[in-house]
mmJSON file of the N, C-alpha and C atoms, coordinates in Angstrom:
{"data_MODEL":{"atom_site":{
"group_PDB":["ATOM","ATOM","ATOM","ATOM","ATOM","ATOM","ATOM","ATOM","ATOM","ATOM","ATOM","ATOM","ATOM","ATOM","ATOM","ATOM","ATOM","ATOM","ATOM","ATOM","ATOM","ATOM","ATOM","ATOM","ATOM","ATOM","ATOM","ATOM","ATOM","ATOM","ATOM","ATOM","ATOM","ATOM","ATOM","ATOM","ATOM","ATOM","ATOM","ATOM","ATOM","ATOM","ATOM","ATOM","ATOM","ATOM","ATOM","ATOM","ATOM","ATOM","ATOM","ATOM","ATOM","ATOM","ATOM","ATOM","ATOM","ATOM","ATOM","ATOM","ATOM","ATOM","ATOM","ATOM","ATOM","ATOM","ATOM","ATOM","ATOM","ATOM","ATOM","ATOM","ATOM","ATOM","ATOM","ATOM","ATOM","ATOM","ATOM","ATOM","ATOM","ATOM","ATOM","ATOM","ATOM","ATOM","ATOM","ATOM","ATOM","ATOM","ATOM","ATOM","ATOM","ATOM","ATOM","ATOM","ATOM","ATOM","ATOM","ATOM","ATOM","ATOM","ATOM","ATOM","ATOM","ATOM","ATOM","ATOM","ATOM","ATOM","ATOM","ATOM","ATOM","ATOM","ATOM","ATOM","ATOM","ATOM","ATOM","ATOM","ATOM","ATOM","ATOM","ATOM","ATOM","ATOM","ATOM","ATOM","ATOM","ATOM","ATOM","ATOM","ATOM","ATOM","ATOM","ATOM","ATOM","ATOM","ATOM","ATOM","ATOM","ATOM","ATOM","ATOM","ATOM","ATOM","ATOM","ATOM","ATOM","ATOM","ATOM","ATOM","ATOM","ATOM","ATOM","ATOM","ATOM","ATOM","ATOM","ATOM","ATOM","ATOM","ATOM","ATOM","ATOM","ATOM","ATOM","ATOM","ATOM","ATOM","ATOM","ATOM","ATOM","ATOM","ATOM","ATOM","ATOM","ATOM","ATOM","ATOM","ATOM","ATOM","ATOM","ATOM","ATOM","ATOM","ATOM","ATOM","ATOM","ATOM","ATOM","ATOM","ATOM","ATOM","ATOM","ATOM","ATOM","ATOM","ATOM","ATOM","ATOM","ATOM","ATOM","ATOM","ATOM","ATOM","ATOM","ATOM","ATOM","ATOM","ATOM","ATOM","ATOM","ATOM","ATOM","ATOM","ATOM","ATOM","ATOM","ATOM","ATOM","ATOM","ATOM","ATOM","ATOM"],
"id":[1,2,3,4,5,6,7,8,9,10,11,12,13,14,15,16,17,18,19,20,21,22,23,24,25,26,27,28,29,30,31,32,33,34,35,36,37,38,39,40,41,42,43,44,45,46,47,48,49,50,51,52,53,54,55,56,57,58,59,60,61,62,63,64,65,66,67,68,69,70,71,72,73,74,75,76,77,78,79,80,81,82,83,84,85,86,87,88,89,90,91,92,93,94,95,96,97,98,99,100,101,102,103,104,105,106,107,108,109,110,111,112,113,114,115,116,117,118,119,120,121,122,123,124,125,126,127,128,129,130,131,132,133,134,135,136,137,138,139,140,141,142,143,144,145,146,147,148,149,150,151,152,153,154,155,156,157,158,159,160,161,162,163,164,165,166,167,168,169,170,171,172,173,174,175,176,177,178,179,180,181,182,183,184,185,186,187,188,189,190,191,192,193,194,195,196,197,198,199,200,201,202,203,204,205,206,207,208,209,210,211,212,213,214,215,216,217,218,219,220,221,222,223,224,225],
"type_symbol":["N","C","C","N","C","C","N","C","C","N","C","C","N","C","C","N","C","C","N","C","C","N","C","C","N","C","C","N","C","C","N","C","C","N","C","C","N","C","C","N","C","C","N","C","C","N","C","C","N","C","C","N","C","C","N","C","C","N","C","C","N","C","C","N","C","C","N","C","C","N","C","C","N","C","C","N","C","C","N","C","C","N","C","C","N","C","C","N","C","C","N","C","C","N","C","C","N","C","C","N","C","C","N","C","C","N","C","C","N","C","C","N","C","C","N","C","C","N","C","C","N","C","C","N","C","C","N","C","C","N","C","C","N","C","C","N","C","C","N","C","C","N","C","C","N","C","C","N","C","C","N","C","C","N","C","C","N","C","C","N","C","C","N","C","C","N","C","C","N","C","C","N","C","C","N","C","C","N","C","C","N","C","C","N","C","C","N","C","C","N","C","C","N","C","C","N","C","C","N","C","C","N","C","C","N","C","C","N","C","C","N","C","C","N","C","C","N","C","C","N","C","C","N","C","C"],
"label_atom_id":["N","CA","C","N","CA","C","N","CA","C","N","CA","C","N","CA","C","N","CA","C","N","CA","C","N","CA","C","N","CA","C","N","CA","C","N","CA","C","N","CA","C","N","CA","C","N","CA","C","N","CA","C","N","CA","C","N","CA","C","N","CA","C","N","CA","C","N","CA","C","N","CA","C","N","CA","C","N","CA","C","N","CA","C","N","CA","C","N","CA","C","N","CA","C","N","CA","C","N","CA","C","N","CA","C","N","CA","C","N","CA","C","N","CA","C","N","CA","C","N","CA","C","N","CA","C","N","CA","C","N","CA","C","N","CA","C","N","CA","C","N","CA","C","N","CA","C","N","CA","C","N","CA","C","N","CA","C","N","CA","C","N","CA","C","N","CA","C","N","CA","C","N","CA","C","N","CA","C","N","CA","C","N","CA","C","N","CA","C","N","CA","C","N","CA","C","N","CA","C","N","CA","C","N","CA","C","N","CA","C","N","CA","C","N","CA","C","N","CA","C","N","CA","C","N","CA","C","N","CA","C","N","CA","C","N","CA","C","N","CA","C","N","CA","C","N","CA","C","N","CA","C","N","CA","C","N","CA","C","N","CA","C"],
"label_alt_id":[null,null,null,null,null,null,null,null,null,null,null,null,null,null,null,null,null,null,null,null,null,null,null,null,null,null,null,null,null,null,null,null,null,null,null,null,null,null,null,null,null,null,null,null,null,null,null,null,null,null,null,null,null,null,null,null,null,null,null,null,null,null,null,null,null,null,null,null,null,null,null,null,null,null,null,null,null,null,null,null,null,null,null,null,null,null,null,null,null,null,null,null,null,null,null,null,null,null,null,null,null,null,null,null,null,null,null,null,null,null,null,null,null,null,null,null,null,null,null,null,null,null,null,null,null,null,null,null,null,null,null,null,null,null,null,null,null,null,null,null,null,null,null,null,null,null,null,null,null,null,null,null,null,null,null,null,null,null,null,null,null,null,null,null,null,null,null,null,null,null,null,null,null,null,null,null,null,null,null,null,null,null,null,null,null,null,null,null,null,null,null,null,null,null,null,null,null,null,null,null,null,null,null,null,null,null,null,null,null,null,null,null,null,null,null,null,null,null,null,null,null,null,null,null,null],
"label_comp_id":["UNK","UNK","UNK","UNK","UNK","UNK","UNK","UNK","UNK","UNK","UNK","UNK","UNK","UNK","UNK","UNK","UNK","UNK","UNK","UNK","UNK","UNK","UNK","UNK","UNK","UNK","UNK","UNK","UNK","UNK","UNK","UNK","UNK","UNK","UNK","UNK","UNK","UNK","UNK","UNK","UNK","UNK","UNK","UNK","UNK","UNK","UNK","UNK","UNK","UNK","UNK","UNK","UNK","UNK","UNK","UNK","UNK","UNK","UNK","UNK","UNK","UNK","UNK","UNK","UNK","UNK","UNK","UNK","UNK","UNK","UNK","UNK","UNK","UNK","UNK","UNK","UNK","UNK","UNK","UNK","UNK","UNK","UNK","UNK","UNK","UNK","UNK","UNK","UNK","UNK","UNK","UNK","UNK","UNK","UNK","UNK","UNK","UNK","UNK","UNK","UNK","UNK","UNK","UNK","UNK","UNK","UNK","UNK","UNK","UNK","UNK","UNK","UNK","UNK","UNK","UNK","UNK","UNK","UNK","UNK","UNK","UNK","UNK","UNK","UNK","UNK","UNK","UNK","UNK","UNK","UNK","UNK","UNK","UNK","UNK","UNK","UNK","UNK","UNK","UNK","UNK","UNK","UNK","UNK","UNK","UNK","UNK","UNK","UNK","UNK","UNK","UNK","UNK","UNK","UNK","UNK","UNK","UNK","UNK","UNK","UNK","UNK","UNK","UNK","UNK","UNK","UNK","UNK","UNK","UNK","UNK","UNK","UNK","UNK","UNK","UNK","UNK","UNK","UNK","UNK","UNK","UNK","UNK","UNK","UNK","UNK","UNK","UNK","UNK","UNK","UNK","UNK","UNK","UNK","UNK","UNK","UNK","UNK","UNK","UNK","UNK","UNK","UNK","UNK","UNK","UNK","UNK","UNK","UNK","UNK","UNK","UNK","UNK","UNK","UNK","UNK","UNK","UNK","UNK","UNK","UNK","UNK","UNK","UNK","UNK"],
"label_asym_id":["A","A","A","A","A","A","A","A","A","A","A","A","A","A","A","A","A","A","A","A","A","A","A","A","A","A","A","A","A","A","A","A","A","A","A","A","A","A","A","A","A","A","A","A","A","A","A","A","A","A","A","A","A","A","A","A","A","A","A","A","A","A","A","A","A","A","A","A","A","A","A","A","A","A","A","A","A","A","A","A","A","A","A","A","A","A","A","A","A","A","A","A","A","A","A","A","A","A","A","A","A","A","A","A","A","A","A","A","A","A","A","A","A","A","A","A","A","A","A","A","A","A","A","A","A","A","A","A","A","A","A","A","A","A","A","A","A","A","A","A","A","A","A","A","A","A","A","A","A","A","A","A","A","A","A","A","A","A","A","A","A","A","A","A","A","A","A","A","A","A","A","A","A","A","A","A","A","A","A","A","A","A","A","A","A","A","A","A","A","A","A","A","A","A","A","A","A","A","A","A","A","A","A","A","A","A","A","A","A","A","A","A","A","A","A","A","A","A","A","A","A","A","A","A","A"],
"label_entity_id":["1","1","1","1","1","1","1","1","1","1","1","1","1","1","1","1","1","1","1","1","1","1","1","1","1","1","1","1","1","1","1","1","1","1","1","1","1","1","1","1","1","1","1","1","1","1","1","1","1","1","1","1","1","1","1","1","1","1","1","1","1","1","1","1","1","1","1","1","1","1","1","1","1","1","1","1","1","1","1","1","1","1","1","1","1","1","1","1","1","1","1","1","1","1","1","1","1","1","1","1","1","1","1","1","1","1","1","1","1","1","1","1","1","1","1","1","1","1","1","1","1","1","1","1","1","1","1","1","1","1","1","1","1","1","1","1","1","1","1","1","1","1","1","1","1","1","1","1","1","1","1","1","1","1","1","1","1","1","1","1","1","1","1","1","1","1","1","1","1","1","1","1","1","1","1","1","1","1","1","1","1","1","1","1","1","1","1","1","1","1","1","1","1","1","1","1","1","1","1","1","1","1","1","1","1","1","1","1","1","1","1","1","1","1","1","1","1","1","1","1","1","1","1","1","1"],
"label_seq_id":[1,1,1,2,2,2,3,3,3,4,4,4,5,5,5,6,6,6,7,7,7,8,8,8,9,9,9,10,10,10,11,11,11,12,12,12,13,13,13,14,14,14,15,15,15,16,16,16,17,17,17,18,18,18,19,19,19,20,20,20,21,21,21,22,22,22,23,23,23,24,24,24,25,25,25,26,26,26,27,27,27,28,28,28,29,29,29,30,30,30,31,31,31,32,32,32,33,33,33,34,34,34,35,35,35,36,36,36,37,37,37,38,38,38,39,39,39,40,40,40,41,41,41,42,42,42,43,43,43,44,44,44,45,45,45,46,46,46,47,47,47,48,48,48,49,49,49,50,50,50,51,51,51,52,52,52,53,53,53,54,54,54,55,55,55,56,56,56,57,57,57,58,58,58,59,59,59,60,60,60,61,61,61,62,62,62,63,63,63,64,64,64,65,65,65,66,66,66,67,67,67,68,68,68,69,69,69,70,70,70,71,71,71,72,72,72,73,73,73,74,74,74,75,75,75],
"pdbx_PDB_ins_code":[null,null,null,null,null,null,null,null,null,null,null,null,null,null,null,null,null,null,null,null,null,null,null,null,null,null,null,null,null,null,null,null,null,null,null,null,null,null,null,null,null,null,null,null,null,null,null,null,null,null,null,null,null,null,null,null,null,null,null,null,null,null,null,null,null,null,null,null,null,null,null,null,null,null,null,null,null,null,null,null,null,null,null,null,null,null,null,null,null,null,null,null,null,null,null,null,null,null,null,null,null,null,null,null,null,null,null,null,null,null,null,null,null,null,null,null,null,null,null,null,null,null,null,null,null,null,null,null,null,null,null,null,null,null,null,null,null,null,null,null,null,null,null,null,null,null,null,null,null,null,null,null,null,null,null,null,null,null,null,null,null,null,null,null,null,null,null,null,null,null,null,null,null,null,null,null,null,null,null,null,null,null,null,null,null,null,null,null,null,null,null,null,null,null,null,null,null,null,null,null,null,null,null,null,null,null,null,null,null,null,null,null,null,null,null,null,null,null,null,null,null,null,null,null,null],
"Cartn_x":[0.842,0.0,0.898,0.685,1.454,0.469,0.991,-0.087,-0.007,-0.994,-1.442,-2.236,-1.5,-1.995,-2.879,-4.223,-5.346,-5.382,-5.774,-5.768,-6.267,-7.257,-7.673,-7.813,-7.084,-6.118,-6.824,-8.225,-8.5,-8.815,-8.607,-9.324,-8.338,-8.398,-7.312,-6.675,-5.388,-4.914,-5.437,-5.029,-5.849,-4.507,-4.809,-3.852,-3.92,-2.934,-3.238,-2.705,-3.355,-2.742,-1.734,-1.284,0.144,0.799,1.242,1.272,2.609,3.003,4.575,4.603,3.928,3.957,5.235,6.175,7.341,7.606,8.839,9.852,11.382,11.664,13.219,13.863,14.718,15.276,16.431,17.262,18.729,19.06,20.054,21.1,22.632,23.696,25.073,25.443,25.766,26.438,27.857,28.636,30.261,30.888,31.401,31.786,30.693,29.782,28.563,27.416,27.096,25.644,24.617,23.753,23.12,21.539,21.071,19.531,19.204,17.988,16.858,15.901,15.233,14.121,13.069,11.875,10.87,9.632,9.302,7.956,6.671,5.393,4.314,3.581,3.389,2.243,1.146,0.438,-0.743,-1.247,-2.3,-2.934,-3.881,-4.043,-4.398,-5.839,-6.907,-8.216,-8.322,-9.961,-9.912,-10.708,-9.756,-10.139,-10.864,-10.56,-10.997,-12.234,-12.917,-14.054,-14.179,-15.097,-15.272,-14.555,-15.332,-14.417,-12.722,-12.572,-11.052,-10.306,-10.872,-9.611,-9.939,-11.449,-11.875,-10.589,-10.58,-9.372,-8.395,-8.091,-6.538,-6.238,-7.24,-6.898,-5.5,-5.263,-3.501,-2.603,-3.006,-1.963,-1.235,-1.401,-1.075,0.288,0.964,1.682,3.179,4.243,5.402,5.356,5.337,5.581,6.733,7.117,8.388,9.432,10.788,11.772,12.036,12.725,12.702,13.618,13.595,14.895,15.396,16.649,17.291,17.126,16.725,16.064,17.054,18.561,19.854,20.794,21.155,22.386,23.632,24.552,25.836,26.366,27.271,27.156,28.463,30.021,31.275,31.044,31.603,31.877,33.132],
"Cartn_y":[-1.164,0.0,1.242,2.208,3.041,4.564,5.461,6.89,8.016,8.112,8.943,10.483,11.612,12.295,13.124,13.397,14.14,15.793,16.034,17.33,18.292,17.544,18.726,18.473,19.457,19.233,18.736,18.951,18.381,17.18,16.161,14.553,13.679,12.661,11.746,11.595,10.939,10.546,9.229,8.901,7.509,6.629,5.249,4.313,3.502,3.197,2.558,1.591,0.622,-1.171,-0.971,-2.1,-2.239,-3.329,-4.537,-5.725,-6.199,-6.76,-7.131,-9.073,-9.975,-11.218,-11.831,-12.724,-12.854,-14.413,-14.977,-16.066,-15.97,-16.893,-16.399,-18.0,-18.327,-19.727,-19.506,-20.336,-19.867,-21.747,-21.297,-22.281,-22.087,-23.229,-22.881,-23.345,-22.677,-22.748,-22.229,-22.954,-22.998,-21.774,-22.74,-22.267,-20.677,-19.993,-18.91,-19.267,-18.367,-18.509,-17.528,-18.406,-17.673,-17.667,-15.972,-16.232,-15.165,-15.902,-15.468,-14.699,-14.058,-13.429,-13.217,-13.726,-13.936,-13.355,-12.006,-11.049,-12.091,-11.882,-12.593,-11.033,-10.96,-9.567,-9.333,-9.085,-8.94,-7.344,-7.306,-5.688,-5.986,-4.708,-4.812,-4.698,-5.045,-4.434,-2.894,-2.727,-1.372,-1.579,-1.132,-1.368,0.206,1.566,2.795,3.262,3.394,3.98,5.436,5.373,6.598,7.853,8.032,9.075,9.336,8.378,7.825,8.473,7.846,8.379,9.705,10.347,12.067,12.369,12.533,13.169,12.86,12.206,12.042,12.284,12.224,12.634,13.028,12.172,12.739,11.85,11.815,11.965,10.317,9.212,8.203,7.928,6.795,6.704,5.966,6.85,5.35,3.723,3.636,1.732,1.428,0.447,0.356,0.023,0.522,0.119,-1.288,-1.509,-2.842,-3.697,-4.593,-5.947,-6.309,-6.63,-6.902,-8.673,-9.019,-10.234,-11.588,-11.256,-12.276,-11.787,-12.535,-11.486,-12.841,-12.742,-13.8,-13.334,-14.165,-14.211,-15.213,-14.704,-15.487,-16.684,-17.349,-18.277,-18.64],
"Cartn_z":[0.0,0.0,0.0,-0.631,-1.255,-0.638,0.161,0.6,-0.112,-0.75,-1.616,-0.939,-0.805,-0.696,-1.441,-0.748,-1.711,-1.686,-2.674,-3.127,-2.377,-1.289,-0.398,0.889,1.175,2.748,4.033,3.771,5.437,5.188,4.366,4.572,4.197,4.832,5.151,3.875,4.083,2.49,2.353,1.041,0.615,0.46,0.562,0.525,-0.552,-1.843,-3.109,-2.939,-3.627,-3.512,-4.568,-4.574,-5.58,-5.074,-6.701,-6.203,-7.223,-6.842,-7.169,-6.994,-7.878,-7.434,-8.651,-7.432,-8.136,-7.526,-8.582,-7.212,-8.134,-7.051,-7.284,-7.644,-8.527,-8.582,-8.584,-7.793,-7.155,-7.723,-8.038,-8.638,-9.141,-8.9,-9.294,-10.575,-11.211,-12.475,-12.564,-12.605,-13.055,-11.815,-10.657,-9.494,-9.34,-9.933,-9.665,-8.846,-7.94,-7.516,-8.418,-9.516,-10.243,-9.291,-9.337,-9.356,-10.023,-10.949,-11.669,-11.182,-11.28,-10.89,-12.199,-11.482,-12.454,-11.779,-12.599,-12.41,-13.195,-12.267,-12.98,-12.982,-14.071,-14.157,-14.205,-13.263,-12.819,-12.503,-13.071,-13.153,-11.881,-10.794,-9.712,-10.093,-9.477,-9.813,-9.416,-9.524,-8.84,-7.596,-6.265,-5.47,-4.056,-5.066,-5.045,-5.11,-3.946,-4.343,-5.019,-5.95,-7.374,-5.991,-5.109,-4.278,-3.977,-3.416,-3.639,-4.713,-5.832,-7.193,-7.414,-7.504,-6.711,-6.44,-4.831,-4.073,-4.709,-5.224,-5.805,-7.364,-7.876,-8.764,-10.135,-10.504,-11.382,-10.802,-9.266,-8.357,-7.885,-8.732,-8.469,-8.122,-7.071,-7.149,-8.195,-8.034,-9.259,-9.245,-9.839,-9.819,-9.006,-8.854,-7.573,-8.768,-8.086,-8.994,-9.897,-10.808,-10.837,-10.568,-10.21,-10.005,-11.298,-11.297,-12.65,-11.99,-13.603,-14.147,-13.585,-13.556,-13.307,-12.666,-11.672,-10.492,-10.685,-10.682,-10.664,-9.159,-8.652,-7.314,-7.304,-8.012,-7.316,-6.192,-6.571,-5.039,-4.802],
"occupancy":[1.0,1.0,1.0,1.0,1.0,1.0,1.0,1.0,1.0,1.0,1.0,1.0,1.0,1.0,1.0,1.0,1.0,1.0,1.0,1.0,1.0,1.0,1.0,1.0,1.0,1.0,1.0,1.0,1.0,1.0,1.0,1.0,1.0,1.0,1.0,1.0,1.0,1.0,1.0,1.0,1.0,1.0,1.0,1.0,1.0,1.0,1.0,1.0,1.0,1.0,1.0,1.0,1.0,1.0,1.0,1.0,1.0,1.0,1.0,1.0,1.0,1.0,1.0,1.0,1.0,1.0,1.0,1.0,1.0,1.0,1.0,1.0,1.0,1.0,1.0,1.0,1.0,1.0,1.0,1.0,1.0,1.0,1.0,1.0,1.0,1.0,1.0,1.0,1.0,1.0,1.0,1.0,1.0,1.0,1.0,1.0,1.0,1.0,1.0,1.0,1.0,1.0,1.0,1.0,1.0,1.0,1.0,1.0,1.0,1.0,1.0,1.0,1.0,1.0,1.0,1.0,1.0,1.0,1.0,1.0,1.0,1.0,1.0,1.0,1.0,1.0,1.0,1.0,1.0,1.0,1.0,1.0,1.0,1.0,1.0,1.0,1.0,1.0,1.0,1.0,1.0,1.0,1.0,1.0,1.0,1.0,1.0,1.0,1.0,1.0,1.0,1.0,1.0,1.0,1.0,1.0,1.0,1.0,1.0,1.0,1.0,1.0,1.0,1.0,1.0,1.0,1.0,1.0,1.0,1.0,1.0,1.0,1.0,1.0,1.0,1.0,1.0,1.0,1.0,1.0,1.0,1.0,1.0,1.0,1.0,1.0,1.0,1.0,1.0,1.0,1.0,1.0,1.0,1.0,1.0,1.0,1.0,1.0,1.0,1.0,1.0,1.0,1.0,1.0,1.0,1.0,1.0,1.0,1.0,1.0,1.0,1.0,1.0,1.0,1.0,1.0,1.0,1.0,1.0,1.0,1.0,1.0,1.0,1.0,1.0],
"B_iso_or_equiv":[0.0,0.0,0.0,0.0,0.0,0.0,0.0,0.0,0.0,0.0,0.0,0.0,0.0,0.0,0.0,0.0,0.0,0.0,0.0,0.0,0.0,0.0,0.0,0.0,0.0,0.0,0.0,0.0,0.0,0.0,0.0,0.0,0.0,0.0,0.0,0.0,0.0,0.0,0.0,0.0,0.0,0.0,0.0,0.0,0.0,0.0,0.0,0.0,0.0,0.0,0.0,0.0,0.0,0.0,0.0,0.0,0.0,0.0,0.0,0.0,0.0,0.0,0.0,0.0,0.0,0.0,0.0,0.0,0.0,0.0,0.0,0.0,0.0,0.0,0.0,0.0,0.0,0.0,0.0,0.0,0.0,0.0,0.0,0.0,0.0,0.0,0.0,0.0,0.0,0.0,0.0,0.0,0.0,0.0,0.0,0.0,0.0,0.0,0.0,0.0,0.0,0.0,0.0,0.0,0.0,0.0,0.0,0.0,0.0,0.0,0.0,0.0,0.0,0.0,0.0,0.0,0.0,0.0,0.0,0.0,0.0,0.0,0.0,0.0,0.0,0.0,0.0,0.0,0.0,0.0,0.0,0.0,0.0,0.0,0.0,0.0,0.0,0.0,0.0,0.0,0.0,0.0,0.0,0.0,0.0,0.0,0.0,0.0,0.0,0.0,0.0,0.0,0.0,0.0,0.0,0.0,0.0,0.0,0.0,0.0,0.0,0.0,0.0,0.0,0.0,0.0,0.0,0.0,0.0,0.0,0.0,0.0,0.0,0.0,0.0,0.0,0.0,0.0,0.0,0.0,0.0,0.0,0.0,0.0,0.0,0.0,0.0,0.0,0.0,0.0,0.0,0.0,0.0,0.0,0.0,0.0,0.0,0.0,0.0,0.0,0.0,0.0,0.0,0.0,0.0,0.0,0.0,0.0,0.0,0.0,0.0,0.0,0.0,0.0,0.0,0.0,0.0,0.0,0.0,0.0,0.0,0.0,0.0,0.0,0.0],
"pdbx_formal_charge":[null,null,null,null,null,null,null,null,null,null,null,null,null,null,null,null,null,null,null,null,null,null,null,null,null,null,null,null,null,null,null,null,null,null,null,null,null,null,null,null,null,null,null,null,null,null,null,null,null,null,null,null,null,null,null,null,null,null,null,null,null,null,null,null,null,null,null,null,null,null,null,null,null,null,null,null,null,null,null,null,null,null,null,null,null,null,null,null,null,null,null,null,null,null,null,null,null,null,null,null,null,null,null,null,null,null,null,null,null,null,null,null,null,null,null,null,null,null,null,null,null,null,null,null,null,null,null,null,null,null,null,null,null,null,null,null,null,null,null,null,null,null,null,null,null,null,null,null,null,null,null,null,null,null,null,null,null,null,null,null,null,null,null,null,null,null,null,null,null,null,null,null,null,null,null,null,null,null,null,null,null,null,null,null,null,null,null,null,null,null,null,null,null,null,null,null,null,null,null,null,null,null,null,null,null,null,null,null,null,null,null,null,null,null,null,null,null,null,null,null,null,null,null,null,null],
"auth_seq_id":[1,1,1,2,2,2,3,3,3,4,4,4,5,5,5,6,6,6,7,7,7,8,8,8,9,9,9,10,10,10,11,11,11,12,12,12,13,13,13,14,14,14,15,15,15,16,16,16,17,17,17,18,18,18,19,19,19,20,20,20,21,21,21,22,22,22,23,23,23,24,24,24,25,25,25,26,26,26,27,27,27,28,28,28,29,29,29,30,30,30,31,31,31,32,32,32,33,33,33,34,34,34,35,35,35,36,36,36,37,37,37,38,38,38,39,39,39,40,40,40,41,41,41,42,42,42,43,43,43,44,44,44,45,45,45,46,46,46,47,47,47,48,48,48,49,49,49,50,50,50,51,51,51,52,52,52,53,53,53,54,54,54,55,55,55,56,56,56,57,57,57,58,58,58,59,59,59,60,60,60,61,61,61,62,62,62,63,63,63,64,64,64,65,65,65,66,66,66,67,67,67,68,68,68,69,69,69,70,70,70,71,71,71,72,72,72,73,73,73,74,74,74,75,75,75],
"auth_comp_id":["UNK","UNK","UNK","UNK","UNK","UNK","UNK","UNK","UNK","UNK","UNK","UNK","UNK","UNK","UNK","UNK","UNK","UNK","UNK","UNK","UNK","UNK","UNK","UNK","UNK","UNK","UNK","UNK","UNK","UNK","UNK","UNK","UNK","UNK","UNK","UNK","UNK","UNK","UNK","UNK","UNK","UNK","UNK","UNK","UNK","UNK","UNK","UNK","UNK","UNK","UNK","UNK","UNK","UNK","UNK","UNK","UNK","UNK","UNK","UNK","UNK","UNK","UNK","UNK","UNK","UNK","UNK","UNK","UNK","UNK","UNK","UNK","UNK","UNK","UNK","UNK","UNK","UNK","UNK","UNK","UNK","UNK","UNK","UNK","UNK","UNK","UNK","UNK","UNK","UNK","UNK","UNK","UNK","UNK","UNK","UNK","UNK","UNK","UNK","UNK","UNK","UNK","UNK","UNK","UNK","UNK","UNK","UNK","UNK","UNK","UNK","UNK","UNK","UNK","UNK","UNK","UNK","UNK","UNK","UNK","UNK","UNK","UNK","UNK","UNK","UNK","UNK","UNK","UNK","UNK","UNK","UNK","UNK","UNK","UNK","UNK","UNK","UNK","UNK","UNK","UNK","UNK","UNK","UNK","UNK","UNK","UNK","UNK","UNK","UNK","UNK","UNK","UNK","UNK","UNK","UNK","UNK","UNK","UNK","UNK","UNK","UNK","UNK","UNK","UNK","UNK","UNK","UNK","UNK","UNK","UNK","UNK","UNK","UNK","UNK","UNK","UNK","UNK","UNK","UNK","UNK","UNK","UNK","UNK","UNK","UNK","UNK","UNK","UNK","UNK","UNK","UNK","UNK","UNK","UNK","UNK","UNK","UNK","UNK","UNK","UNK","UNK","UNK","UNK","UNK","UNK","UNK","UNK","UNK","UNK","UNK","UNK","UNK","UNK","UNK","UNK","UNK","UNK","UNK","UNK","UNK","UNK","UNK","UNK","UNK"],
"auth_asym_id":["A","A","A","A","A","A","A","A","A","A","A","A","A","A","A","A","A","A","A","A","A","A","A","A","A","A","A","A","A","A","A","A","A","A","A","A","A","A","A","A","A","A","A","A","A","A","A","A","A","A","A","A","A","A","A","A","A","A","A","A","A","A","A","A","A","A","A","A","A","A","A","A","A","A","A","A","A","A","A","A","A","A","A","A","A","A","A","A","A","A","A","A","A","A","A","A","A","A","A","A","A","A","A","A","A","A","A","A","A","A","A","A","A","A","A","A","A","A","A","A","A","A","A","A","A","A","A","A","A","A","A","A","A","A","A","A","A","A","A","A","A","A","A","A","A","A","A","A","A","A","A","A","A","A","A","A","A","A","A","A","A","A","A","A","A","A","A","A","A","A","A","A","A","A","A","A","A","A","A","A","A","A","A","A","A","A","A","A","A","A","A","A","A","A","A","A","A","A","A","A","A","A","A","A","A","A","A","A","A","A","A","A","A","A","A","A","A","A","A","A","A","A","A","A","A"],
"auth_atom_id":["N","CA","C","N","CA","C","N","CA","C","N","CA","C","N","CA","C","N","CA","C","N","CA","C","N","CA","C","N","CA","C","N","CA","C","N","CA","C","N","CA","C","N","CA","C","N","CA","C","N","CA","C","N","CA","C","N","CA","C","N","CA","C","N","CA","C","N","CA","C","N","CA","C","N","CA","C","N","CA","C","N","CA","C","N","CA","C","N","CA","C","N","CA","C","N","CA","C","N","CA","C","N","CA","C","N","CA","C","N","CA","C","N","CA","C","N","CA","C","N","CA","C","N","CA","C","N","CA","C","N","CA","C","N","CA","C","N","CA","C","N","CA","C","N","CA","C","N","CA","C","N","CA","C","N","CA","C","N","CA","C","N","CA","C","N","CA","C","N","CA","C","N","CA","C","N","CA","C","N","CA","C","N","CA","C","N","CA","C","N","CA","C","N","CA","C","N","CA","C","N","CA","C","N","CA","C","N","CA","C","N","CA","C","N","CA","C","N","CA","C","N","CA","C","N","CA","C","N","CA","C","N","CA","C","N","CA","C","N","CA","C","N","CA","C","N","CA","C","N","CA","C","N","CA","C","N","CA","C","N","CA","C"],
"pdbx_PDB_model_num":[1,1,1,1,1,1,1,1,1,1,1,1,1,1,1,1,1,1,1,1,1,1,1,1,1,1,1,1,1,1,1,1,1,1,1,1,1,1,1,1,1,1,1,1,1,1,1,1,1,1,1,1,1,1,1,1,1,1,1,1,1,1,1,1,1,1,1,1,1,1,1,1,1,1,1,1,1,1,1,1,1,1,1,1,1,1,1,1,1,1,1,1,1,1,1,1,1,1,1,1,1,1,1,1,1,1,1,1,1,1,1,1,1,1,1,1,1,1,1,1,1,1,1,1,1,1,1,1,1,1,1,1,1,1,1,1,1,1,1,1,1,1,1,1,1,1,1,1,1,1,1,1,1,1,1,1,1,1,1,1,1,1,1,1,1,1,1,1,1,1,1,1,1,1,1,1,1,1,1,1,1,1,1,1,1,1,1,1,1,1,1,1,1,1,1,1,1,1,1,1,1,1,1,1,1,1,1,1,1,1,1,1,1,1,1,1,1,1,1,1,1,1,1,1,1]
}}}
């Protein structure tokens, strides 16, 4: 949940879902600790009442950074 402040100052801010479903497969390849990272992409519903996106208006929050896809890892 991500806090979204609304446009007009006396009412609470609103809190936006946001969903990140992933796994990770870790394995060694040639003296390396390789892991993968694998995003499943899924669009959140709408879980905002018509008021909700009102107050906020524009004002959504960034997507979260992203993880790079393969990390190598010496051993």
């Amino acid at each position: 949940m991500s806090r979204v402040p609304v446009r007009f100052g006396l009412l609470p801010a609103v809190y936006y879902p946001s969903y990140r479903l992933n796994y990770f497969r870790i394995e060694k390849e040639n003296d390396q600790l390789v892991i993968d990272y694998v995003e499943i992409p899924k669009t959140p519903e709408r879980e905002l009442t018509w008021l909700q996106r009102l107050v906020i208006l524009g004002n959504v929050p960034k997507s979260p950074e992203a993880i790079p896809a393969r990390t190598t890892i010496d051993l």
